[in-house]
N, CA, C and O atoms as CSV, one atom per row, in Angstrom:
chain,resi,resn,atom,element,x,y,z
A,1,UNK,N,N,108.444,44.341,-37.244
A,1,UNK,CA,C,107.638,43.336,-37.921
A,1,UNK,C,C,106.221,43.393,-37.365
A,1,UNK,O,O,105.901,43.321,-36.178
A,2,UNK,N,N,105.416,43.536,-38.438
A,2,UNK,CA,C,103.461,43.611,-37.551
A,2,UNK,C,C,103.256,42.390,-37.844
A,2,UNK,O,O,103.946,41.922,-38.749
A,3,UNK,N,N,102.588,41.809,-37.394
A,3,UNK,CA,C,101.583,40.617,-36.806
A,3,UNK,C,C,100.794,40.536,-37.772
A,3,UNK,O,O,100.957,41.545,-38.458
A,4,UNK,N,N,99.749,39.647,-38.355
A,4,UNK,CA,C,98.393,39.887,-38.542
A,4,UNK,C,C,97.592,39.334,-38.084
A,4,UNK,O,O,97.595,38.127,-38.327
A,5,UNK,N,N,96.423,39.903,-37.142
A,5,UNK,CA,C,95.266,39.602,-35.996
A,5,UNK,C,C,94.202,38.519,-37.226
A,5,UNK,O,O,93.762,38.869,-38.321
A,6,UNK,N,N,94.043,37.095,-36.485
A,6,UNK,CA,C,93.561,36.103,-37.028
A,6,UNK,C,C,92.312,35.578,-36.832
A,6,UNK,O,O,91.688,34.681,-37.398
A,7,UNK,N,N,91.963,36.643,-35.508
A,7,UNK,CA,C,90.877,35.873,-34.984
A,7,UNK,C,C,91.114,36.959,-33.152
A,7,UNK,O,O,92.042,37.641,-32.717
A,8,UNK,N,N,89.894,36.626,-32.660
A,8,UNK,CA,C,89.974,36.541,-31.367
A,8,UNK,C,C,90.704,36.300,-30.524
A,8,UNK,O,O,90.952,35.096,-30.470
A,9,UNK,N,N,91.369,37.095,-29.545
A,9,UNK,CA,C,92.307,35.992,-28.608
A,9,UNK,C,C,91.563,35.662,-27.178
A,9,UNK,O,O,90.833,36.388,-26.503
A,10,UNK,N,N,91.995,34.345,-26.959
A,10,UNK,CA,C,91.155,33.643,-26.011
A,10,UNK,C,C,92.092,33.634,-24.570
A,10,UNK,O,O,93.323,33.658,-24.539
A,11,UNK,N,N,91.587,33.612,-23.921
A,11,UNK,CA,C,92.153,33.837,-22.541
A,11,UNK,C,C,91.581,32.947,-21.738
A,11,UNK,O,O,90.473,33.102,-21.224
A,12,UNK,N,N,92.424,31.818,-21.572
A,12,UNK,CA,C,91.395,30.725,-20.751
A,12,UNK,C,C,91.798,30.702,-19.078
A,12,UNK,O,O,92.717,31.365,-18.598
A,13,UNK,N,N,91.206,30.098,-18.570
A,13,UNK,CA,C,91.102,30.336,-16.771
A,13,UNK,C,C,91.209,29.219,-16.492
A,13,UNK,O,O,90.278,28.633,-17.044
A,14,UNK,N,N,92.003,28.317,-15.764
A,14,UNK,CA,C,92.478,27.404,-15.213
A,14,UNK,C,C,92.467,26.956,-14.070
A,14,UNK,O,O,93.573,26.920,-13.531
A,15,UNK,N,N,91.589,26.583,-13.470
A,15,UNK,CA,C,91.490,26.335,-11.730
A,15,UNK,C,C,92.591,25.708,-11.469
A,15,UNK,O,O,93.237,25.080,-12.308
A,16,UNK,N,N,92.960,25.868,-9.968
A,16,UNK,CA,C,94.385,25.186,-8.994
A,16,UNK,C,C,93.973,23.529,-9.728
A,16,UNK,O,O,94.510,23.233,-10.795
A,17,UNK,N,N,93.467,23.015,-9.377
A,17,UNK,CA,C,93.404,21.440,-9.688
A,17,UNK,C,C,93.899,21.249,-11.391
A,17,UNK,O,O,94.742,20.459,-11.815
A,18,UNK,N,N,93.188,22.111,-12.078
A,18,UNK,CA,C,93.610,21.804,-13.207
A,18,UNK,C,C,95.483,21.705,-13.485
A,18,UNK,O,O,96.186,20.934,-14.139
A,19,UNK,N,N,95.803,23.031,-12.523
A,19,UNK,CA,C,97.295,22.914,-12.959
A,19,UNK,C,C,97.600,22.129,-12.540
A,19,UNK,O,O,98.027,21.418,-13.450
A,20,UNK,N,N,97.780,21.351,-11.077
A,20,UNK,CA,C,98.438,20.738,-10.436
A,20,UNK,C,C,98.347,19.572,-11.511
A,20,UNK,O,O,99.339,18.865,-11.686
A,21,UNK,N,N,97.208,19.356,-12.218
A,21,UNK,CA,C,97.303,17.969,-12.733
A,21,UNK,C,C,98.115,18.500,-14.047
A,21,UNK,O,O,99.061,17.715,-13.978
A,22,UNK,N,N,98.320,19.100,-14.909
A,22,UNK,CA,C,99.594,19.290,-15.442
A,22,UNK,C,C,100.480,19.326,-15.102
A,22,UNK,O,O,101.263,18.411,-15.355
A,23,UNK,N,N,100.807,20.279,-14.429
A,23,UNK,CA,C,101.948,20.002,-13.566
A,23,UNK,C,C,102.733,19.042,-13.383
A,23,UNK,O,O,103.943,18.985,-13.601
A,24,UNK,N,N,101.686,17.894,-12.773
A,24,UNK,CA,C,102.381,16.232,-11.817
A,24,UNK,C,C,102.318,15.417,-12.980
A,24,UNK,O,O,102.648,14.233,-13.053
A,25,UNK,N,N,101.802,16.252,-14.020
A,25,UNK,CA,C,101.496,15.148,-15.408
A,25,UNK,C,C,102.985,15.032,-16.581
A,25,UNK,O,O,103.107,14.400,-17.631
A,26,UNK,N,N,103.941,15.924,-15.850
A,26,UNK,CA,C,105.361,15.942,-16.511
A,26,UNK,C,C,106.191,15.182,-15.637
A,26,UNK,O,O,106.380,15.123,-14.422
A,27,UNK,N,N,106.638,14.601,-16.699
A,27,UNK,CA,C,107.901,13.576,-15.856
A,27,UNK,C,C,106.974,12.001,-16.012
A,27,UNK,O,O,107.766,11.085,-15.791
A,28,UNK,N,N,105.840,11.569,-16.262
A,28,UNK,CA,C,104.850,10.673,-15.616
A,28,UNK,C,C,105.299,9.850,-17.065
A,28,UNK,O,O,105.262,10.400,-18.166
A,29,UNK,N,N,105.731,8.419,-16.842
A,29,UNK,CA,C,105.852,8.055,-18.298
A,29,UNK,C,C,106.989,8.325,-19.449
A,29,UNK,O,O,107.076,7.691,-20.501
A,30,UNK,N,N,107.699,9.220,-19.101
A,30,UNK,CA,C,109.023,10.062,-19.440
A,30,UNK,C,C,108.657,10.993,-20.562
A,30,UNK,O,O,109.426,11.193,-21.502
A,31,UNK,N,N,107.151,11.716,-20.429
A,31,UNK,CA,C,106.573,13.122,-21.202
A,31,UNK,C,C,107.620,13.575,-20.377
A,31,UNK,O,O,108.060,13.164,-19.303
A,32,UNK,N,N,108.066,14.956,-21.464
A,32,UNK,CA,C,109.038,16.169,-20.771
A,32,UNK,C,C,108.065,17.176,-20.411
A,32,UNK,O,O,106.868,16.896,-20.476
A,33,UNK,N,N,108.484,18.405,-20.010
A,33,UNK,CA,C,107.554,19.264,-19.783
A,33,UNK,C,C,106.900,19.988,-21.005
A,33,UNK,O,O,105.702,20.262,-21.084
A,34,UNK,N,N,108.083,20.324,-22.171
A,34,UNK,CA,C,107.526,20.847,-23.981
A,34,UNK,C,C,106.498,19.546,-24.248
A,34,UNK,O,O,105.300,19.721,-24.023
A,35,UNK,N,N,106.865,18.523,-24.623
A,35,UNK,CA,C,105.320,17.650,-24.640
A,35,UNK,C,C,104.157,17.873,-23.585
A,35,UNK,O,O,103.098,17.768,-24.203
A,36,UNK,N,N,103.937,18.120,-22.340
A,36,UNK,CA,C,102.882,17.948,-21.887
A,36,UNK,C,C,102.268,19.817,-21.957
A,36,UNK,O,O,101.158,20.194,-21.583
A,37,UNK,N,N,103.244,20.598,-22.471
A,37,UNK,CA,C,102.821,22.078,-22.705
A,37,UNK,C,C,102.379,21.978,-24.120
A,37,UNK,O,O,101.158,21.959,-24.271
A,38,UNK,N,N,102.965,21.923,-24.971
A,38,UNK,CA,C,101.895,21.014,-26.408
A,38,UNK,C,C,101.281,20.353,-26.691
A,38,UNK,O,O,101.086,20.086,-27.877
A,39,UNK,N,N,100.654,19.749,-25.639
A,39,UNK,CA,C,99.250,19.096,-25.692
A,39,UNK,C,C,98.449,19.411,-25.290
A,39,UNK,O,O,97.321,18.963,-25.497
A,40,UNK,N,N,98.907,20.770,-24.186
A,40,UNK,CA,C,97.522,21.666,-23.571
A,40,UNK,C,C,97.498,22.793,-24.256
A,40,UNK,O,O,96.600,23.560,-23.910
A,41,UNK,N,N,98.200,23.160,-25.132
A,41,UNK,CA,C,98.270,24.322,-25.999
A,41,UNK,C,C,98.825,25.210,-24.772
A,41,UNK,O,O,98.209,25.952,-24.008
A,42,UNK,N,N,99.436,25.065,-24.802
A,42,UNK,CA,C,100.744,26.154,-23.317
A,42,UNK,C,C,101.969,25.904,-23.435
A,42,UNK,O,O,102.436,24.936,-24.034
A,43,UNK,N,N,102.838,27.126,-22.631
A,43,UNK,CA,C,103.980,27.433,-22.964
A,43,UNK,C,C,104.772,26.661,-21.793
A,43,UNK,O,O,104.237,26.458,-20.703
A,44,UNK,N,N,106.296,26.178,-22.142
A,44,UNK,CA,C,107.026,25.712,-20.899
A,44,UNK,C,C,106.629,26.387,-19.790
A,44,UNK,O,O,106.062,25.934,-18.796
A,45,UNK,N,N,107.060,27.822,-20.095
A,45,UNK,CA,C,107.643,28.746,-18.862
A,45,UNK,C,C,105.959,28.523,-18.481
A,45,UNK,O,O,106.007,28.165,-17.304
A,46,UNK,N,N,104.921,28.547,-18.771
A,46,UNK,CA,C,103.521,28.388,-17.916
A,46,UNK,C,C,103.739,27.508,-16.642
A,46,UNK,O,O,103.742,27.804,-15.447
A,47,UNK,N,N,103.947,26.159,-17.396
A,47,UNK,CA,C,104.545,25.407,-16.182
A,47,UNK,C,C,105.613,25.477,-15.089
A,47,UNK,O,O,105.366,25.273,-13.900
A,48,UNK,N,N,106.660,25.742,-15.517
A,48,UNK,CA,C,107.194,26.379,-14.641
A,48,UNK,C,C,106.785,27.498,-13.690
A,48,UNK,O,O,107.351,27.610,-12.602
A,49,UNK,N,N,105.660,28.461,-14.133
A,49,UNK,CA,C,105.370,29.492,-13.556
A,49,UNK,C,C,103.917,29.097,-12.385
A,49,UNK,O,O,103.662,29.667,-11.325
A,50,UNK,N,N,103.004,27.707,-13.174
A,50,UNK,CA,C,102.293,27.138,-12.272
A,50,UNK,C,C,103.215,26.579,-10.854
A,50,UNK,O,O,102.901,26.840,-9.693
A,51,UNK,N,N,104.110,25.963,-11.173
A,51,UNK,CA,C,104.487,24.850,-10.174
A,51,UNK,C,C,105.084,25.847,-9.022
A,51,UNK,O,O,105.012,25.550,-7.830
A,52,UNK,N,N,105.798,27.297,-9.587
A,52,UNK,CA,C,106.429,28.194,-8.485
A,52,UNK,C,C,104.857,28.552,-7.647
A,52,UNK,O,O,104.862,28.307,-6.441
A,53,UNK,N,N,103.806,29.001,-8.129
A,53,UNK,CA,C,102.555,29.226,-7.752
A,53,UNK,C,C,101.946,28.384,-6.910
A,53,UNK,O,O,101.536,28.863,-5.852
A,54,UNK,N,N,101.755,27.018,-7.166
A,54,UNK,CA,C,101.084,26.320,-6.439
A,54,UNK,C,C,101.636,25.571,-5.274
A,54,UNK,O,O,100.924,25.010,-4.441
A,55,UNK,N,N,103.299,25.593,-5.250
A,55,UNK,CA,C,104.047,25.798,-4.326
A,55,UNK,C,C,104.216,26.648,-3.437
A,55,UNK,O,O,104.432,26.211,-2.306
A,56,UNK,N,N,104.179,27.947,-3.617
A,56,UNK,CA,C,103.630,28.974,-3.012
A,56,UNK,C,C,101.944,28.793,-1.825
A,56,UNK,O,O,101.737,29.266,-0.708
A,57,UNK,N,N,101.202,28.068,-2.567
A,57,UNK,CA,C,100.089,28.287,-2.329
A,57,UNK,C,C,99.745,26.802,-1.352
A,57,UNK,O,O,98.635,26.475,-0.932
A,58,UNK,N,N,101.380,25.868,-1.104
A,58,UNK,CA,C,101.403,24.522,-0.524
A,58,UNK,C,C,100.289,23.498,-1.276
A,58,UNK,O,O,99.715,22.663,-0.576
A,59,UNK,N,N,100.068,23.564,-2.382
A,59,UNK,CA,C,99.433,22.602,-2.900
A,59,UNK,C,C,100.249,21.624,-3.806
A,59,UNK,O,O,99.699,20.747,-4.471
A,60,UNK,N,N,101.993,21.895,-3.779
A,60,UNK,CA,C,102.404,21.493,-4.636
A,60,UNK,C,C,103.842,21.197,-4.187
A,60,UNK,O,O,104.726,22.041,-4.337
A,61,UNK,N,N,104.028,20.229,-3.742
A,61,UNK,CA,C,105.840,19.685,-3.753
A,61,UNK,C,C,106.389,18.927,-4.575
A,61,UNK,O,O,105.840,17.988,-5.153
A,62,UNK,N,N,107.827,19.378,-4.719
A,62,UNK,CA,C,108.539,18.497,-5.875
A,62,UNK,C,C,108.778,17.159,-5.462
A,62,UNK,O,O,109.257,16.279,-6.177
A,63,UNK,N,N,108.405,17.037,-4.221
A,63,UNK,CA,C,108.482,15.397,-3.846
A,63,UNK,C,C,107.345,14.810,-3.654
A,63,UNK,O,O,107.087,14.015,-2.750
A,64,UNK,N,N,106.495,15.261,-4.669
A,64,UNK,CA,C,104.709,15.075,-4.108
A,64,UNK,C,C,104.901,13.648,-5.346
A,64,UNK,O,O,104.292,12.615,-5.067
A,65,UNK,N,N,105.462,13.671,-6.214
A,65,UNK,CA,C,105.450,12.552,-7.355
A,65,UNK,C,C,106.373,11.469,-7.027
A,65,UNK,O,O,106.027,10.354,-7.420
A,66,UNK,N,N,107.892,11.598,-6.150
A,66,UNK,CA,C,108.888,10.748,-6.166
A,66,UNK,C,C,107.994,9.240,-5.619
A,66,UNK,O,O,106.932,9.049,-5.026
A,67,UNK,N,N,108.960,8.452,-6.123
A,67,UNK,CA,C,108.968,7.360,-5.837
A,67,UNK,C,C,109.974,6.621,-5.447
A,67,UNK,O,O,111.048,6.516,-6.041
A,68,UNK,N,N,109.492,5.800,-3.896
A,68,UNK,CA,C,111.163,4.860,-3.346
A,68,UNK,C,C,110.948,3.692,-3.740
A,68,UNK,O,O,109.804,3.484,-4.142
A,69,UNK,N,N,111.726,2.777,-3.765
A,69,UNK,CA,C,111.351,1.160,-4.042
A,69,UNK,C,C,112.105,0.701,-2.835
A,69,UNK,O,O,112.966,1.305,-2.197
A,70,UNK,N,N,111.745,-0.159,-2.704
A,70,UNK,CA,C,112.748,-0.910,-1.304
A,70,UNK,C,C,113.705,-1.664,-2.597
A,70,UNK,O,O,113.590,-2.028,-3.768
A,71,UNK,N,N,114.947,-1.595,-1.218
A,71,UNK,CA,C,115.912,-2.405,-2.381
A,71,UNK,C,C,116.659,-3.377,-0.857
A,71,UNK,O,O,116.821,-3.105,0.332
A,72,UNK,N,N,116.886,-4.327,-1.554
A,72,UNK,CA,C,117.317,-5.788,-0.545
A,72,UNK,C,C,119.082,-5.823,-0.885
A,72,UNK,O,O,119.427,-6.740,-1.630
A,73,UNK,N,N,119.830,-5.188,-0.545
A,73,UNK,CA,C,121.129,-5.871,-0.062
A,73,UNK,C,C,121.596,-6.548,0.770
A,73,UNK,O,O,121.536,-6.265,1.967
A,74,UNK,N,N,122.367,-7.968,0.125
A,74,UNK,CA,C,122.635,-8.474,1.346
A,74,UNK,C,C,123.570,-8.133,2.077
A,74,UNK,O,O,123.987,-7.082,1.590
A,75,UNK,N,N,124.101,-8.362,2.875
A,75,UNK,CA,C,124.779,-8.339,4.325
A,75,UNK,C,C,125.912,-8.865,4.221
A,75,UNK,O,O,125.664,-9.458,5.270
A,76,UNK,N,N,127.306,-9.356,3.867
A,76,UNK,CA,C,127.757,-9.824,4.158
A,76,UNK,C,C,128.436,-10.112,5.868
A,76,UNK,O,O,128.948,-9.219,6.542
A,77,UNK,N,N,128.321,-11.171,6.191
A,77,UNK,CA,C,128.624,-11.733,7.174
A,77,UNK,C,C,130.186,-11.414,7.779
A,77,UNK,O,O,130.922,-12.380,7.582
A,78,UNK,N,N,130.866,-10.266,8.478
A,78,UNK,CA,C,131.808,-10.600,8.957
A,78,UNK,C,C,132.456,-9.666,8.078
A,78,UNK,O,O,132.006,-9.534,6.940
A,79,UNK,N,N,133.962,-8.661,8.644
A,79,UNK,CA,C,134.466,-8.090,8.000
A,79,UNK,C,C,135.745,-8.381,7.404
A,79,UNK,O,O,136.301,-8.883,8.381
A,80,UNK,N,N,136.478,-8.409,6.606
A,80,UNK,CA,C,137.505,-9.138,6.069
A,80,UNK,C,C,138.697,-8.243,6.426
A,80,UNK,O,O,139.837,-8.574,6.101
């Protein structure tokens, strides 16, 4: 099957900051990663392929986004 060439292809350049903020920008709000790659005009596997990268490069942990909450249980008094 041939293609037909539509135009120019563009090759854009992405600084570290830019990814990371895609990157940390999935999951945020409950965007998946296909929504926040279709809104930058990019592919899943990009992301995936940033986050192995910038992990690599320690700018990037999967626990860099988690969040704890304190949680209050009480105690009961005394064992039965």
């Amino acid at each position: 099957m041939r293609g037909e060439i539509l135009g120019v292809e563009r090759r854009r350049f992405w600084r570290d900051e830019d990814k990371l903020e895609i990157v940390m920008s999935a999951g945020v709000g409950g965007e998946t990663v296909t929504q926040v790659a279709q809104r930058h005009e990019i592919t899943r596997q990009q992301i995936y392929a940033w986050r192995h990268e910038l992990k690599k490069k320690g700018l990037w942990s999967p626990d860099a986004g988690a969040l704890f909450y304190p949680l209050d249980i009480p105690v009961a008094s005394g064992v039965p």
